[in-house]
N, C-alpha and C positions, 0 to 999 in steps of 0.2 A: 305697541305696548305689550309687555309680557303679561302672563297670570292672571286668571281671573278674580274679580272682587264684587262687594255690591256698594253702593252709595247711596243711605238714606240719609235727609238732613229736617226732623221736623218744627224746628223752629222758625215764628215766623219774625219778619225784620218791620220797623219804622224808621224812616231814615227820613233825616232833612230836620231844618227848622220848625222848631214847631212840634215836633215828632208826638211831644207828651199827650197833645190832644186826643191822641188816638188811644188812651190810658183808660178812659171812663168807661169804653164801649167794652175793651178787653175785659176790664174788670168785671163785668157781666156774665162773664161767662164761669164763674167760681163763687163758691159757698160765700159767707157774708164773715169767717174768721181770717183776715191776713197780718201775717208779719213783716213790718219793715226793715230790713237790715241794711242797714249803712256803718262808714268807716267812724274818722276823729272827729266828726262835724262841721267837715269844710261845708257840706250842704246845705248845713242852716245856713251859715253867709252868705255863700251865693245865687240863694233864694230857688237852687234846685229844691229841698226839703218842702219849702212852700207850694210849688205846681206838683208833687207826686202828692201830701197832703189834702189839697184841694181835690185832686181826683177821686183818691180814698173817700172822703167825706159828699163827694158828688154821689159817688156809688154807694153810698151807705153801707159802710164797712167797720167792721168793731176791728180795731188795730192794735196788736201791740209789738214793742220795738225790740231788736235788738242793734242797741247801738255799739260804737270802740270798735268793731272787727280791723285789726290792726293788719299793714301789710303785706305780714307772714303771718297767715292765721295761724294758731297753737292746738294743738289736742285740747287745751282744756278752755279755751274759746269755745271749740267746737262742743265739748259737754254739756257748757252753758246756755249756747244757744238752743242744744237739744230738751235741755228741759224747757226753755220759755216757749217754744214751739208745741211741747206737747201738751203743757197748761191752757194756751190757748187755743187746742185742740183746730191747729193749723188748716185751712182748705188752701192757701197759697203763701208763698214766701217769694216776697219780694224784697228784690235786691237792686241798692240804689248804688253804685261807687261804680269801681276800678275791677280789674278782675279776681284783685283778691275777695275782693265781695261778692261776687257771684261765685267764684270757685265753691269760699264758705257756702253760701247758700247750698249750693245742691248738696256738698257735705252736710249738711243738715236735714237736708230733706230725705236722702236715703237711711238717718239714723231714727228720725222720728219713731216711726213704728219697728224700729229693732230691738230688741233687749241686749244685744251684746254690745260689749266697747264699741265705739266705730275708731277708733285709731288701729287698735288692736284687728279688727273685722278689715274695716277695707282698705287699710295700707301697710301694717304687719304683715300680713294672710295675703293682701289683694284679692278679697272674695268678690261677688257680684251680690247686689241686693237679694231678699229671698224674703221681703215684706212690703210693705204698701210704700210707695214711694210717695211724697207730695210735691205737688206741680209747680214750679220755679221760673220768676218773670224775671228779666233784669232794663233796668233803665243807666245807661254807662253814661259814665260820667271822666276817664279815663281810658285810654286803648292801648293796646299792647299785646292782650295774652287770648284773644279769639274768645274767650271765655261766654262770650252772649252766643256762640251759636255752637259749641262743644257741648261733650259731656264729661270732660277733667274738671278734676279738682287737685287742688295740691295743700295739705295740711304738716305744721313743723311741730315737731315734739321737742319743746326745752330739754328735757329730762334728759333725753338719748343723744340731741342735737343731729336728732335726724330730719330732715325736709323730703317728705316722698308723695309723688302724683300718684295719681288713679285715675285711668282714663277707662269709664264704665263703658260695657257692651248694652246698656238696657236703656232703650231710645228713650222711655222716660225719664232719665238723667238729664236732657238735652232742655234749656229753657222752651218756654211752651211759647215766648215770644221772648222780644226785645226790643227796644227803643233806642233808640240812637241819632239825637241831637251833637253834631260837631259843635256848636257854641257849648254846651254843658263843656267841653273838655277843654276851652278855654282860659278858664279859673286854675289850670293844675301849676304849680310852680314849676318854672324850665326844665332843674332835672329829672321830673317824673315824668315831663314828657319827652326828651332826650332817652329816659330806660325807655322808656315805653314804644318809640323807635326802634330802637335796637334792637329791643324783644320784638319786634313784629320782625325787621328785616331777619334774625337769627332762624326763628319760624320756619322761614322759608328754607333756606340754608339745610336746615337740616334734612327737610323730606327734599331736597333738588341734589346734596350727595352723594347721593344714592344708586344704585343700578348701573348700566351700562346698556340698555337699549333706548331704541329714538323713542322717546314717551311723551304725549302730549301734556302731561301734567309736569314736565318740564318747560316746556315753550308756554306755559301759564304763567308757574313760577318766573323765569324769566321777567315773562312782562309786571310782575307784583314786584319783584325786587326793583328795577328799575322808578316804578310808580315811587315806591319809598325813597329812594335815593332824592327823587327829584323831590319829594312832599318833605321829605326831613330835613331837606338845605332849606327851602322856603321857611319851613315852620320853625325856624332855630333864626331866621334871620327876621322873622314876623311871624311872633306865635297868632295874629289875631287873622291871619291870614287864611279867611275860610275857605277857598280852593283849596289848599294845602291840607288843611285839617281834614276837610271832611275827606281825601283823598286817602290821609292816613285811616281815617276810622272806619273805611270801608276796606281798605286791604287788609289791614287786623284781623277784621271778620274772616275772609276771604286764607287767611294764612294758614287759619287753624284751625276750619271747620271739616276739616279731612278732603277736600276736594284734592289737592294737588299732593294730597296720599295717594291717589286710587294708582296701583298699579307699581308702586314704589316697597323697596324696605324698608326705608329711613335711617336716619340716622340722629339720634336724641343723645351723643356722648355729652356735648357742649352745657346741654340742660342737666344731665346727670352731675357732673363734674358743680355746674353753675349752682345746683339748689343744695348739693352738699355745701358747699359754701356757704349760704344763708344761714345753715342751720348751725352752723359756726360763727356768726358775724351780723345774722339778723340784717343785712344790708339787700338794696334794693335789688329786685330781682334782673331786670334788663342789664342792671351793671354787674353781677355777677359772669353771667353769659359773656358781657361783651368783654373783661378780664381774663377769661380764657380763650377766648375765640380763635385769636391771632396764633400762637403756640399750637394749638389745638392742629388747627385747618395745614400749617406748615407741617407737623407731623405726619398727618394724612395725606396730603399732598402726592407725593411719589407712587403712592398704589391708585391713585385716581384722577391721573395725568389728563386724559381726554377730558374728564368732567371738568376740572378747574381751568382748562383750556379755555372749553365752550362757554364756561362763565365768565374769564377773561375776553370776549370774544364779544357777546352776546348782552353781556350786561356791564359791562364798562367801557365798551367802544374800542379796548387796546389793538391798536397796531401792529398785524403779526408779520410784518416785512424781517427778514433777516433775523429772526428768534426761532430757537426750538420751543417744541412745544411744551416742556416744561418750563424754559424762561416766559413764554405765555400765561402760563399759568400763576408763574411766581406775580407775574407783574398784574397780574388781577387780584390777588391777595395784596399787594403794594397799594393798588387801588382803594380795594376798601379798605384800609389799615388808615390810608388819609383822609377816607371822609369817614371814620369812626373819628378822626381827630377832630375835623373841621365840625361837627357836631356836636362835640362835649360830652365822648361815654370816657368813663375809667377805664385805662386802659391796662393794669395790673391790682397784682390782689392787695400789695401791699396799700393801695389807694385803702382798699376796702376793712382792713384791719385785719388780715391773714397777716400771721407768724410763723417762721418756720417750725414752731412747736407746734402746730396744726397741720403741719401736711400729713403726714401718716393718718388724723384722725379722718381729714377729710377724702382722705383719698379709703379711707376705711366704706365711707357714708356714700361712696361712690358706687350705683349698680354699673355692672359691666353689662350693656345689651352690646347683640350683634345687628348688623344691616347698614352697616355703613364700611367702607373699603379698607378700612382697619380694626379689623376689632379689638381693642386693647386690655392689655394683662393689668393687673395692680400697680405692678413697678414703672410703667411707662404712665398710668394717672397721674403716678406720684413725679417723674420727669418733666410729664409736660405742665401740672401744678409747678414746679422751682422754677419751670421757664416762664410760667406767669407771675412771677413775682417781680 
């Protein structure tokens, strides 16, 4: 492995059935003000809302809510939950869903005690906090976006129809725990958990593009993409299929808590490209990612010949009798091109409501980072955006 890094991760995890019991005793350990934040209310249905409830009321806790946190949370979501937070003069915020509910959360929590916009402060600017941050638990109920053991957030501004993350350097960002029950994400309808797939396997993809020396956060990755491959044919052929599930809910974790960053540049065009999309089309985030991917990764391709060898190689089993090494590689992009199918992600934008009268905007909404074996201009966003259409 090249370069030096460090890895701290201080979240802690609960995993397994049952996970929530372990809810009363955490709860112990914070002031007696928390917030509950969750999505549209699938929770009340599915009687998660009732076992986080119960624990609250176990631990004698004055509660109040912030419900609706909507898929793509909004700047002015985020306002709102800023002031119910400071009203009830917050000692914890908790966060029940998916990861756009945790994301929200901690975006909350680093606004609480700020005076300035937080839209404007931490994803305009991309500033770091510079005031009291408050402590952020989450109980997932959806997988996909690593979200329970990061410190990203990702907030969309209607207004601009910009969708931009923020991934804090201030470890108290980082949920202080998390729970994770695989039957809670049981409940979610197919295609949420279909995105939610996708986005884990895309996770990977990006920080495994990367570099060109033998890194062992490679031969990780490797084995997490594979885990999903096989957890995401189960779980689309039997979603109630708890090997499956829980396999995905632990590599989620595992995707995006920076481990299989250490020692990597990365590469996040596919997510740049994918959440300006949202912010045009408000559409689900795993299916945005997986709409460009294919385009994308072909583009790249040719400046990172070895890499997409090794992952045709290494993580689809291809055959490298009588191929060059870029036909190798082609046919491992072929590879996953079929089991994005055999799984049911969109596989173009127009699925998603992109018009050609949006490319230029979105390719506007697009950052150009470097760290991946192409870094690309505007004009080639805007190419490989027509070729996902």
């Amino acid at each position: 492995m090249l370069g030096n890094f460090s890895y701290y991760n201080p979240t802690k995890l609960y995993f397994g059935e049952n996970a929530i019991e372990n809810l009363p005793g955490e709860l112990e350990k914070y002031g007696p003000n928390v917030v509950l934040i969750y999505g549209g209310g699938s929770i009340k249905k599915n009687g998660i809302y009732d076992d986080v409830v119960s624990a609250l009321e176990k631990a004698g806790k004055n509660v109040a809510e912030i419900p609706g946190v909507m898929p793509n949370p909004t700047s002015g979501k985020l306002r709102e939950g800023v002031e119910i937070a400071r009203a009830h003069n917050a000692d914890l915020l908790l966060a029940v869903g998916g990861g756009s509910v945790c994301d929200y959360s901690k975006a909350v929590a680093v606004s609480i005690h700020c005076d300035d916009d937080p839209w404007e402060k931490y994803y305009l600017r991309q500033e770091e906090p510079d005031c009291e941050i408050v402590p952020v638990a989450c109980v997932l109920t959806m997988v996909g976006t690593g979200s329970e053991m990061n410190a990203g957030t990702v907030i969309t501004d209607p207004d601009s129809k910009l969708k931009i993350g923020h991934v804090y350097a201030n470890e108290e960002v980082f949920p202080r725990f998390s729970i994770l029950d695989p039957r809670y994400t049981m409940t979610l309808p197919k295609e949420q958990m279909v995105a939610g797939i996708y986005d884990i396997f895309n996770h990977i993809c990006e920080q495994y593009f990367s570099g060109y020396d033998d890194s062992a956060s490679d031969y990780i990755a490797e084995g997490l993409l594979r885990a999903v491959i096989k957890a995401g044919r189960d779980s689309v052929k039997d979603p109630q299929n708890y090997e499956a599930r829980s396999n995905l809910m632990w590599t989620a974790t595992w995707a995006l808590n920076t481990l299989i960053s250490r020692g990597k540049s990365t590469d996040w065009m596919v997510h740049m490209m994918g959440q300006s999309v949202g912010g045009y089309t408000n559409a689900t985030h795993g299916m945005t990612l997986a709409a460009v991917s294919m385009p994308y990764y072909r583009y790249i391709l040719p400046y990172g010949v070895p890499k997409f060898q090794r992952f045709a190689r290494n993580v689809w089993d291809v055959d490298l009798y009588g191929l060059s090494d870029e036909e190798v590689a082609l046919e491992g992009l072929s590879c996953m091109e079929k089991w994005m199918k055999e799984i049911g992600v969109v596989m173009n934008l127009t699925e998603l409501g992109v018009t050609e009268d949006m490319i230029e905007g979105i390719a506007d909404g697009t950052f150009l980072l470097e760290g991946g074996y192409k870094p690309l201009t505007r004009e080639e966003v805007v190419e490989i955006l027509r070729e996902s259409m």
